[in-house]
C-alpha positions as CSV (number, residue, x, y, z in Angstrom):
1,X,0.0,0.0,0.0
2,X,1.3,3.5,-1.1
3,X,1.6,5.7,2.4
4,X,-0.5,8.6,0.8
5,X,-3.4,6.2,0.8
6,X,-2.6,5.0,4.3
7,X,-2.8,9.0,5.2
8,X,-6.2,9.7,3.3
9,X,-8.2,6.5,4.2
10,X,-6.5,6.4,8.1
11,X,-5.8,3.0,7.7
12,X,-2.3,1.7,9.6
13,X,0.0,0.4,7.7
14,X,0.6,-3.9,8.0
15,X,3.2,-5.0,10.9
16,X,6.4,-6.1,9.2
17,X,6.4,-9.9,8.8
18,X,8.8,-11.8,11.3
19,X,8.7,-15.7,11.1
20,X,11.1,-18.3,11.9
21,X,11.5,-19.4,8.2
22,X,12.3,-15.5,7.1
23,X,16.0,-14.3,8.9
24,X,17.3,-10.2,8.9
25,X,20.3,-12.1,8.1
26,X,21.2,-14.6,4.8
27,X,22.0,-18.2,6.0
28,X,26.0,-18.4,6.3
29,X,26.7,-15.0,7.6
30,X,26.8,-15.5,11.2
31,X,28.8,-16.8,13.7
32,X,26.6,-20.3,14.3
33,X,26.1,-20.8,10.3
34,X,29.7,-20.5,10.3
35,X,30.5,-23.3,12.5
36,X,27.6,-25.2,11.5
37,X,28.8,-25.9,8.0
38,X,32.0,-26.7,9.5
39,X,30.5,-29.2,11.4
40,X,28.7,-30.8,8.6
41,X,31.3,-30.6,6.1
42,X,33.6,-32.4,8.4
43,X,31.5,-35.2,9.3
44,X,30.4,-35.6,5.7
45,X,34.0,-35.9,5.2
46,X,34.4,-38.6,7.5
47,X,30.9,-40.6,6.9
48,X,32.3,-40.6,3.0
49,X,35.7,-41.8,4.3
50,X,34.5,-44.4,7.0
51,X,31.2,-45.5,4.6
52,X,33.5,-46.3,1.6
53,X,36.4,-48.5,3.9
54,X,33.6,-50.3,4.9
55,X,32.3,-51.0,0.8
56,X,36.0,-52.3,0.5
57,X,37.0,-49.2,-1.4
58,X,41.1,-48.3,-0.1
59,X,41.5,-45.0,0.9
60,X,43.6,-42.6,-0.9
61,X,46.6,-42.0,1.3
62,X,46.8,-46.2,0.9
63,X,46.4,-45.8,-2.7
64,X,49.6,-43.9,-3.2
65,X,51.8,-45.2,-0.5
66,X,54.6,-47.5,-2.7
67,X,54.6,-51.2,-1.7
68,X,57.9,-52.1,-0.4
69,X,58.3,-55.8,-2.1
């Protein structure tokens, strides 16, 4: 609503919308979305790591070790 009609018709203008779902702030600009991706970068790291040792796949630091015969 334009605040000239507000003025001539005396309505009050809406109260801004605040939800949970609708943050002042972008997701990844603070402090605890910071360490929260952290968080789940690192254990997606290791899940990755510990889910393919257990499908029988080597891990890479294996992989290029020589083999002393």
């Amino acid at each position: 609503m334009y605040p000239e009609r507000l003025r001539l018709t005396g309505l009050k203008p809406p109260p801004p919308v605040t939800t949970l779902f609708s943050p002042q702030t972008p997701f990844g600009y603070t402090r605890k979305d910071v360490l929260l991706i952290g968080v789940g970068v690192t254990l997606f790291g290791y899940g990755l790591k510990y889910g393919l040792e257990v499908t029988s796949v080597p891990a890479l630091f294996s992989i290029a070790t020589p083999v002393c015969s």
